[in-house]
C-alpha positions as CSV (number, residue, x, y, z in Angstrom):
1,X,122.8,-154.8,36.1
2,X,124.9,-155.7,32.9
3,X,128.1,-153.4,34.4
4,X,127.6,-156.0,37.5
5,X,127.2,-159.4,35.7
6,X,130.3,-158.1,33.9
7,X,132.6,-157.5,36.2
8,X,132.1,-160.9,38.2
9,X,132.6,-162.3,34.5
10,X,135.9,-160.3,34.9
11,X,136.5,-161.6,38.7
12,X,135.7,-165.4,37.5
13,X,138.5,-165.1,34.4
14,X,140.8,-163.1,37.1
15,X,140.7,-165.7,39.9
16,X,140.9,-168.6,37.1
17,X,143.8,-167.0,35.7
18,X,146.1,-166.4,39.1
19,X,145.0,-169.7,40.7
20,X,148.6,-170.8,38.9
21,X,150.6,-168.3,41.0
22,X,148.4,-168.6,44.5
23,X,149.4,-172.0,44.6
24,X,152.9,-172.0,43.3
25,X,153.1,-169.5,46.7
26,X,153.5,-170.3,50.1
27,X,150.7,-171.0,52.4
28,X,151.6,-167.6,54.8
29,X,152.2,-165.8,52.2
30,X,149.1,-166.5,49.8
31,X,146.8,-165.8,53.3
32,X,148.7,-162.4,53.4
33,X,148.3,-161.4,50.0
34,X,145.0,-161.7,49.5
35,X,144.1,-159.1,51.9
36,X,146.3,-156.6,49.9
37,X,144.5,-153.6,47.7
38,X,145.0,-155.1,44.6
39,X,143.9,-158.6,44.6
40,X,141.2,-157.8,47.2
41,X,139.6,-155.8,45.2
42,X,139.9,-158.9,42.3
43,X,138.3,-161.4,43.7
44,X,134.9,-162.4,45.6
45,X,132.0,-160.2,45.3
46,X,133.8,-156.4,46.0
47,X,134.2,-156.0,41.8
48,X,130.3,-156.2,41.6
49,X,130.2,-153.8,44.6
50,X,132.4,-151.7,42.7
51,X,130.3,-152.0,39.4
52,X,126.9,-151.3,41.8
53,X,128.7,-148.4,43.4
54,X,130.1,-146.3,39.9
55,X,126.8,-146.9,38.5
56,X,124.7,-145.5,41.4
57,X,127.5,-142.9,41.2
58,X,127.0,-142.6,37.5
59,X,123.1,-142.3,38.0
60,X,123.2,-139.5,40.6
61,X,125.5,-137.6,38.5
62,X,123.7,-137.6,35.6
63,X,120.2,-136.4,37.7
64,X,122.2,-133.8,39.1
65,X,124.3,-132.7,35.8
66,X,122.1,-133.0,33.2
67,X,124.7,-133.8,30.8
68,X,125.6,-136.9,29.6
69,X,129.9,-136.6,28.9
70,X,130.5,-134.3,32.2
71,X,128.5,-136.9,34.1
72,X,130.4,-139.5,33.0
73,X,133.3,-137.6,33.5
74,X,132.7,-136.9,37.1
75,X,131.6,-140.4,37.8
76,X,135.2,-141.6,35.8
77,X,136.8,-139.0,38.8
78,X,135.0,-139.3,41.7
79,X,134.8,-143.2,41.6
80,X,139.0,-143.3,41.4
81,X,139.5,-140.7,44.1
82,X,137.1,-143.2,46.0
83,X,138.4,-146.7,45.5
84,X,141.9,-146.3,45.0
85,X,141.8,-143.7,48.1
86,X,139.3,-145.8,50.3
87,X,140.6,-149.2,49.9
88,X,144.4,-147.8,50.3
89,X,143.2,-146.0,53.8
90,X,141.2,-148.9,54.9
91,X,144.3,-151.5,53.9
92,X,146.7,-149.7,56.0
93,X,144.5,-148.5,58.3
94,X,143.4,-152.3,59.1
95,X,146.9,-153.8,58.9
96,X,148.1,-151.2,61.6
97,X,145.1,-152.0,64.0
98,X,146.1,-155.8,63.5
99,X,150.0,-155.5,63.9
């Protein structure tokens, strides 16, 4: 629950500190660049997904390992593999379906 209420802590500094640029942009291109990987996965509610998801990851792991620094390890792995492959798929996957 802390690893959640951290990282919209995170998202709330993140969105306060790029509000600067968004509007210094053009109103086309802020609307497009939102939906890109990077500052999707900054903003709203998908960081405390992420934070939810690595420690349910994190959890099963450690049940299924037993140890403590391969867990982590594997979690530290398996959730990059995951989100940086998933939301990269997904992105271009979308943006082709909407083109």
């Amino acid at each position: 629950m802390t690893a959640v209420a951290v990282a919209e802590l995170a998202t709330v500094v993140a969105a306060w500190w790029s509000e600067p640029t968004e509007q210094a942009a053009a109103a086309e291109a802020a609307r497009s660049a939102r939906l890109e990987p990077l500052p999707f996965a900054a903003r709203g509610i998908v960081p405390m997904g992420y934070a939810a998801f690595a420690f349910a990851l994190g959890v099963t792991f450690g049940v299924v390992v037993r140890r403590t620094l391969p867990a982590m390890a594997i979690t530290t792995g398996v959730f990059a593999v995951l989100s940086l492959g998933l939301s990269g798929f997904l992105f271009y996957w979308v943006r082709r379906r909407l083109s």
